[in-house]
VONUTOR-49714 format. One record per residue (C-alpha): residue number from 1; x, y, z negated. Coordinates in Angstrom, 1 decimal. Example, Ala and Ser with C-alpha at 12.3 -4.5 7.8 and 13.67 -1.06 7.14 Angstrom:
BEGIN
DOLO   num        X        Y        Z
DOLO     1     12.3     -4.5     -7.8
DOLO     2     13.7     -1.1     -7.1
This chain:
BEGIN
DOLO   num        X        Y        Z
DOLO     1     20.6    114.8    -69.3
DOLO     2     19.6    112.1    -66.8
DOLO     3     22.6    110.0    -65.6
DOLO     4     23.6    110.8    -61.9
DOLO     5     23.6    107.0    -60.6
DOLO     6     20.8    104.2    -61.1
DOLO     7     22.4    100.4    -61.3
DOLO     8     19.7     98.3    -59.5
DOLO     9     20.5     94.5    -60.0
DOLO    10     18.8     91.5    -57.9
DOLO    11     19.7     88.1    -58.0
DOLO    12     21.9     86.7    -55.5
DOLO    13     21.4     82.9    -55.7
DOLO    14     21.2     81.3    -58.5
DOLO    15     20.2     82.4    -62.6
DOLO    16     23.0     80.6    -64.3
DOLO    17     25.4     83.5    -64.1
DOLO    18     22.8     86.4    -65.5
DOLO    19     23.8     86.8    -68.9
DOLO    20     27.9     87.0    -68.8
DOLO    21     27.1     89.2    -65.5
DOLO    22     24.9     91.6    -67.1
DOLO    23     26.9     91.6    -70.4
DOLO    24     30.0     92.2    -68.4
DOLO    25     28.4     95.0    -67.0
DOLO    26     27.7     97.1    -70.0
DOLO    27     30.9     96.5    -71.6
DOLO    28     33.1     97.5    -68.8
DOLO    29     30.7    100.6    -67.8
DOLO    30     31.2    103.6    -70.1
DOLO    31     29.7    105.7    -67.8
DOLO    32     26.1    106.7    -68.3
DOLO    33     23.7    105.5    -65.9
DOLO    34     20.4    104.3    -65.5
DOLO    35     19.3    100.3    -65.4
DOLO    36     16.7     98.6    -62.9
DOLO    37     16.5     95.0    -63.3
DOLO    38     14.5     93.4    -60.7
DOLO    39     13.8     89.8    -62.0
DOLO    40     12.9     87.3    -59.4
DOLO    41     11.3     84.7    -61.0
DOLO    42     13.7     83.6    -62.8
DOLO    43     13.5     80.3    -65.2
DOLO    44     11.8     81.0    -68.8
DOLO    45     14.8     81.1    -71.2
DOLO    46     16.4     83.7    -68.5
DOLO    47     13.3     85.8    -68.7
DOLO    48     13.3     85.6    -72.9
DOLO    49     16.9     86.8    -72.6
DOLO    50     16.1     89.8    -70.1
DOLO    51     13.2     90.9    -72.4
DOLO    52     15.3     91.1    -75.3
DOLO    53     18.3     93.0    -73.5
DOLO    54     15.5     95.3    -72.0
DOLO    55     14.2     96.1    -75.3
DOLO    56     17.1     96.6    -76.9
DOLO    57     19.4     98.7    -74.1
DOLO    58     16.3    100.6    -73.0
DOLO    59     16.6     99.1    -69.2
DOLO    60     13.7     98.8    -66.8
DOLO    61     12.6     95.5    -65.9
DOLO    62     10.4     94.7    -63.4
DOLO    63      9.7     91.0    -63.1
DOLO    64      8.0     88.9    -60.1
DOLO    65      5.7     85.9    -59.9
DOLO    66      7.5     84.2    -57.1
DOLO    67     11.3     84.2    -55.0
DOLO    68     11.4     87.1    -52.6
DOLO    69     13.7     87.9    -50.2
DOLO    70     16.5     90.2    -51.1
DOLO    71     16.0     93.3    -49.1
DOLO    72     12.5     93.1    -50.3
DOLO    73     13.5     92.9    -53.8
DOLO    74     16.1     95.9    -53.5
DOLO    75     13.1     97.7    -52.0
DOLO    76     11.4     97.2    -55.2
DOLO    77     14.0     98.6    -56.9
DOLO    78     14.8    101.5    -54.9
DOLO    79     11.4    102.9    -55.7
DOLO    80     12.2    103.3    -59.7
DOLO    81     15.3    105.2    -58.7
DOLO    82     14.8    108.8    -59.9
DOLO    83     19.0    109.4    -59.8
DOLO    84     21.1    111.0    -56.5
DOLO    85     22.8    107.5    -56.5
DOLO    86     21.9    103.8    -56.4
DOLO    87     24.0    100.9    -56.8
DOLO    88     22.6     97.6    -55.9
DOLO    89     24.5     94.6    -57.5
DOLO    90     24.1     91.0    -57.6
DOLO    91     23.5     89.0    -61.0
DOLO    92     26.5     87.1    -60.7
DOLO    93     29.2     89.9    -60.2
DOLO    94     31.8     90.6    -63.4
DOLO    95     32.6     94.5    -62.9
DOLO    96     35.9     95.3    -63.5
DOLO    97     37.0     98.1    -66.0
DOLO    98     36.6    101.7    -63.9
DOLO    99     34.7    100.5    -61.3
DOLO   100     31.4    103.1    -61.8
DOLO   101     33.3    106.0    -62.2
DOLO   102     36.0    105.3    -58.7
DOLO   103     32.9    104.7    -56.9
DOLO   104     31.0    107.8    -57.9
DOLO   105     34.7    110.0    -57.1
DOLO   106     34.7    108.5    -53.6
DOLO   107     31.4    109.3    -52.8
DOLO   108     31.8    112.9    -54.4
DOLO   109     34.9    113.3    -52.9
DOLO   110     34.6    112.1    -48.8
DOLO   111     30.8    112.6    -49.0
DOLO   112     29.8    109.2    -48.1
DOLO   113     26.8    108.2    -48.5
DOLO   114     28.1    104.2    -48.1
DOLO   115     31.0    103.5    -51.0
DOLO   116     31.5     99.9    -51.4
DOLO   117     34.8     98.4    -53.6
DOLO   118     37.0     95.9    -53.4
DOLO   119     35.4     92.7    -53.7
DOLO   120     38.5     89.7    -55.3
DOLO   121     37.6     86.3    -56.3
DOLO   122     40.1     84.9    -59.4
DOLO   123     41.4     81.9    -58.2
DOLO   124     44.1     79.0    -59.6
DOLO   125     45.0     81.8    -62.5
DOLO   126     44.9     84.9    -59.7
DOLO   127     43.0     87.3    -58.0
DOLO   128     42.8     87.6    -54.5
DOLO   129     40.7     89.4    -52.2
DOLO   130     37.3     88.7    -51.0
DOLO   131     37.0     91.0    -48.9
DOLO   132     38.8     94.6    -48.4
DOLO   133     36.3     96.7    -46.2
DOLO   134     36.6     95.0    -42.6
DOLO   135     35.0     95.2    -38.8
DOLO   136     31.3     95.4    -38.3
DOLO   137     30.1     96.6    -34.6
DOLO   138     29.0     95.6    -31.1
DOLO   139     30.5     95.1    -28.1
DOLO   140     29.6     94.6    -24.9
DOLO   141     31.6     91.2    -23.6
DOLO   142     31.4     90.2    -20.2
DOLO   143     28.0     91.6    -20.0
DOLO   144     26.4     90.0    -23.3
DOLO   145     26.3     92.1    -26.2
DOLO   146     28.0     90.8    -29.0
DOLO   147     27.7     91.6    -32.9
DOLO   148     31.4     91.3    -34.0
DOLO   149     31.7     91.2    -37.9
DOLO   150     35.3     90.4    -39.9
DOLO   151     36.4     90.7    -43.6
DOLO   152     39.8     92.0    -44.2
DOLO   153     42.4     89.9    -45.8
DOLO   154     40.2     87.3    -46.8
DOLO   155     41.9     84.7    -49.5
DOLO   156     45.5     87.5    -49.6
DOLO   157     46.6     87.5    -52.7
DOLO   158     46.3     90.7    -54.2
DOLO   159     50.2     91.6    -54.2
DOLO   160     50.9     90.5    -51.1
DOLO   161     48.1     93.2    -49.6
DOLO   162     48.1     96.0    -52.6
DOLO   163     50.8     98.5    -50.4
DOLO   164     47.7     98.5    -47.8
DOLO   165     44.4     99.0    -50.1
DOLO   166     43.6    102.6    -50.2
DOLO   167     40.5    105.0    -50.1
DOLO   168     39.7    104.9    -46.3
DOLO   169     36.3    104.5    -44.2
DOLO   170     35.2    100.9    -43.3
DOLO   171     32.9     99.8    -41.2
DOLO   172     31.7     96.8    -43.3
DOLO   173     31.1     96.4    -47.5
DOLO   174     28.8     93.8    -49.3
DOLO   175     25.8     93.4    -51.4
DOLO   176     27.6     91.7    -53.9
DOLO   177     27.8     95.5    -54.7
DOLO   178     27.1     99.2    -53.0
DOLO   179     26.9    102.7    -54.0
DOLO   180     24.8    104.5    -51.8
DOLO   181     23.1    108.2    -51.6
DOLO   182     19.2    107.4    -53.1
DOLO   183     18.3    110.6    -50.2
DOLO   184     20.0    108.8    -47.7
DOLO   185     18.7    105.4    -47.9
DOLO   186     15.1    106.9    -48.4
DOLO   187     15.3    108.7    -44.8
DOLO   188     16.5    105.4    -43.6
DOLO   189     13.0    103.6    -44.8
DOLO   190     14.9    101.5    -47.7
DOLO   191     16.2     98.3    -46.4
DOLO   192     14.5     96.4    -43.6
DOLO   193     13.0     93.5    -44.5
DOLO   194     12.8     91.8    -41.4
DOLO   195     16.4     90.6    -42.7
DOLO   196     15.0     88.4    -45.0
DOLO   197     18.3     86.3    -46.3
DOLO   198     21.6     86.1    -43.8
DOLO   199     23.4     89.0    -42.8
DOLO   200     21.6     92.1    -44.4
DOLO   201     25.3     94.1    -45.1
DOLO   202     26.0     93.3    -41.7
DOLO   203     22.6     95.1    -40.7
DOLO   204     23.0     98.2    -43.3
DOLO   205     26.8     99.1    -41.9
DOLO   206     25.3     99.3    -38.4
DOLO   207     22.5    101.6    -39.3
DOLO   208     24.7    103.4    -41.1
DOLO   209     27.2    103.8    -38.2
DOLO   210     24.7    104.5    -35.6
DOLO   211     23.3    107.1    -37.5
DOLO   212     26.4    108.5    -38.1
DOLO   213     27.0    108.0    -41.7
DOLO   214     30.1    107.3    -43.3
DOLO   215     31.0    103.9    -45.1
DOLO   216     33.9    104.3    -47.0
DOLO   217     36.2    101.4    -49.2
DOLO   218     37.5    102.3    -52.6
DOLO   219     39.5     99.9    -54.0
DOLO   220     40.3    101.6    -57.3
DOLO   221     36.6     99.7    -57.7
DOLO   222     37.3     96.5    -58.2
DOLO   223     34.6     93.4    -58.6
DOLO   224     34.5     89.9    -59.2
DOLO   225     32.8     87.2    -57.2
DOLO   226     32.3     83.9    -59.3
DOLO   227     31.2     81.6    -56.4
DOLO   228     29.8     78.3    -56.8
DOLO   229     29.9     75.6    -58.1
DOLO   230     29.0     74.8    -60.9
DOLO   231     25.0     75.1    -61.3
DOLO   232     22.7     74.7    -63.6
DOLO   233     20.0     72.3    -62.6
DOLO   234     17.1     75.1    -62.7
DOLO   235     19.3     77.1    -59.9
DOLO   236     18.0     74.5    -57.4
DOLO   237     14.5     75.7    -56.7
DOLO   238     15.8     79.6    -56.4
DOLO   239     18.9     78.3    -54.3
DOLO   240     17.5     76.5    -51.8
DOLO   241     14.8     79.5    -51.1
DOLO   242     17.3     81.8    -51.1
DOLO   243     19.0     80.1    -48.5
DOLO   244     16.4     78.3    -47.0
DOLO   245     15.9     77.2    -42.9
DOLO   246     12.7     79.2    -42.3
DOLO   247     14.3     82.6    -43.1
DOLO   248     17.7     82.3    -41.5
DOLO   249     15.9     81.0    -38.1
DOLO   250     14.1     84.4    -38.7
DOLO   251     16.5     86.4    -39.7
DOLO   252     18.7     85.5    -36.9
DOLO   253     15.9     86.1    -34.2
DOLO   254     15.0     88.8    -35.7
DOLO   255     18.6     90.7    -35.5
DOLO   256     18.7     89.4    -32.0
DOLO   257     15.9     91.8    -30.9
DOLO   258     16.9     94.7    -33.3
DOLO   259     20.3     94.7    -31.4
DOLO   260     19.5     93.3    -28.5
DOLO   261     22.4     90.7    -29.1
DOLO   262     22.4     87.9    -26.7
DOLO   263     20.8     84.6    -28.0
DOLO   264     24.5     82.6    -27.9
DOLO   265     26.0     85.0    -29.6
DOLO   266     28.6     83.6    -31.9
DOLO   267     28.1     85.9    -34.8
DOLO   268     24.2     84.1    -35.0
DOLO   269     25.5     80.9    -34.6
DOLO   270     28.0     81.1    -37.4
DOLO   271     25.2     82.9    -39.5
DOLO   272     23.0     79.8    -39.3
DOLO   273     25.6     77.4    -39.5
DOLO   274     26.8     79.0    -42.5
DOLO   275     23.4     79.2    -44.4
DOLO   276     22.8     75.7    -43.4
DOLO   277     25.9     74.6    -44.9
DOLO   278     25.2     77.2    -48.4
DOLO   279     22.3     75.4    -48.3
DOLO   280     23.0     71.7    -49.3
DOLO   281     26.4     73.0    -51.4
DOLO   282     23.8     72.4    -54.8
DOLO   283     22.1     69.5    -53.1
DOLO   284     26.1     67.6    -52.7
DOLO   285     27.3     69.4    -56.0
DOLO   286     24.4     67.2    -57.9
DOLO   287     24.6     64.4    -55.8
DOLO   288     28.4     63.5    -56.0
DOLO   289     28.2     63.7    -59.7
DOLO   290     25.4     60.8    -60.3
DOLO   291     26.6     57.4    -60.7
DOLO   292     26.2     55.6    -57.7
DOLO   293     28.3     54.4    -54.8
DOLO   294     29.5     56.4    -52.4
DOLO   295     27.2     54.6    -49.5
DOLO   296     24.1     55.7    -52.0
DOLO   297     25.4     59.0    -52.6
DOLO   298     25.1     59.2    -48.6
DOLO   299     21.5     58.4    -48.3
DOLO   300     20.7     60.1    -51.4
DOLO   301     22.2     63.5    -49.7
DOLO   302     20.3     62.9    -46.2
DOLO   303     16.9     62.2    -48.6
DOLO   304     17.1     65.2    -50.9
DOLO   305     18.2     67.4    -47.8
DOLO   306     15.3     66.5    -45.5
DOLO   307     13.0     66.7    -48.8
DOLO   308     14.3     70.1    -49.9
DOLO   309     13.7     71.7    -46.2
DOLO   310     10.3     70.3    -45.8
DOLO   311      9.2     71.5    -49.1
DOLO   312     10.8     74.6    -48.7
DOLO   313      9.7     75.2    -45.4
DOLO   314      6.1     74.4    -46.2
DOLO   315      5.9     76.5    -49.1
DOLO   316      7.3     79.6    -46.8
DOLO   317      5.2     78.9    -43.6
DOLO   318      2.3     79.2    -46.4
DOLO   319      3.8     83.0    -47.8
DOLO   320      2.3     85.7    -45.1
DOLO   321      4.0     88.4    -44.7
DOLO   322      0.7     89.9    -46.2
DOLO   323      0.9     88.3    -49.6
DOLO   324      4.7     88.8    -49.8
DOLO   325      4.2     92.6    -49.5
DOLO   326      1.6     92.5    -52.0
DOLO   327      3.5     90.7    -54.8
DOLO   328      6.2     93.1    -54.1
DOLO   329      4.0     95.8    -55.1
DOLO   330      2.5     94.7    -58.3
């Protein structure tokens, strides 16, 4: 009998996290279900590793020549999916014992074809919440349209918040990981990949919501986020892309003109800024642990900074849209 969900995993950011996150995943995930791992050119002992856990759990794994953007890659996925329900997870997530089988109830249960969990981050010895469900809509404010998005109780501790975490509908959940209808999402055209790396669950929640779909939070599923640092030197290349200047300036334009959100709006602003700054996060992680002075480690930063833009930027101005779609489909 063929399991009723498919587990689609991309990578978020970096490859350093892929084997405890993937191993984490089959030991705390008794459910049956079905696994599509989208590979995206990850670095060569990553790639040994994945075809030897393919071959041996029986997983479909569907590997890529270059970095793509995420949407792009979960529409890769999406097209294996033979099951009534897809979750898309990130390669760096720990799932949490239960956390399949609350998701699946929910969206049984309300119908929802948008079921995301709680998302915690363990911290100084505890876990505390990541983000809860929270506010994704727009609003018209003194005659600009504004895209307001918030998390909900962001860095609580979990005891101090627990009385107030229930089953409920949200109007914003993460990629870090979703449950979603397979039917649904295929009516919708996948995900668009015009949102190429900033912003993409802000720009699921309000399709969802203007098409009148339901998103609901259940927290009985609970998963981790391990955020950086550290790295591993060979998440460089796929974290600068990932983040890189070229798609959040497109992105963000691109949003603007889906939603018709005015140019200054704050929520594209913080978007870029916030990119930006993800950004360089490897670039000072590597930099402040080389042996030089402080006024070096200063220069050094600026020069690997404007060297890791340019190159990046050069190598995306020289990816058409054209070639991108056509590596996605091989």
């Amino acid at each position: 009998m063929q399991p009723p969900v498919t587990v689609v995993v991309v990578p978020r950011e970096r490859f350093s996290r892929s084997e405890i996150s993937l191993e984490c995943l089959y030991r705390n995930t008794p459910e049956p279900f079905e696994l599509i791992y989208v590979d995206g050119h990850s670095p060569p002992h990553l790639r040994t590793y994945l075809e030897q856990q393919a071959g041996e759990k029986r997983f479909q794994l569907i590997r890529l020549p270059h970095f793509v953007p995420d949407p792009q890659l979960r529409n890769i996925g999406l097209r294996e999916v033979k099951t009534a329900y897809v979750v898309f997870i990130e390669n760096d997530v720990l799932v949490r014992a239960g956390w399949l089988k609350a998701l699946l109830d929910c969206a049984a249960e309300t119908k929802a074809p948008v079921v995301g969990p709680l998302y915690i981050e363990h911290l100084g010895g505890r876990d505390v919440v990541h983000m809860a469900g929270g506010v994704a809509h727009l609003e018209d404010v003194n005659g600009r349209r504004r895209c307001i998005e918030r998390h909900r109780f962001p860095g609580r501790q979990i005891s101090e918040v627990a009385h107030e975490l229930r089953r409920q509908p949200t109007e914003l959940i993460d990629f870090h990981c979703v449950l979603m209808r397979t039917d649904v999402l295929r009516e919708r055209g996948g995900f668009d990949e015009g949102v190429k790396n900033t912003a993409e669950h802000v720009d699921l929640c309000l399709t969802m919501g203007h098409a009148g779909h339901e998103v609901y939070l259940e927290p009985a599923s609970v998963v981790e986020l391990v955020q950086p640092p550290p790295f591993a030197w060979y998440d460089v290349p796929f974290y600068c892309t990932r983040w890189n200047d070229a798609w959040s300036r497109q992105t963000l334009g691109y949003l603007a003109g889906k939603w018709q959100l005015d140019p200054d709006d704050p929520f594209l602003r913080h978007k870029h800024q916030w990119t930006r700054a993800r950004r360089r996060q490897i670039l000072d992680y590597f930099v402040t642990r080389a042996p030089i002075t402080s006024v070096g480690r200063q220069v050094a930063r600026r020069y690997l900074v404007s060297i890791a833009d340019g190159w990046i930027g050069k190598t995306i101005a020289r990816g058409t849209p054209s070639t991108l779609e056509a590596v996605a489909r091989k």
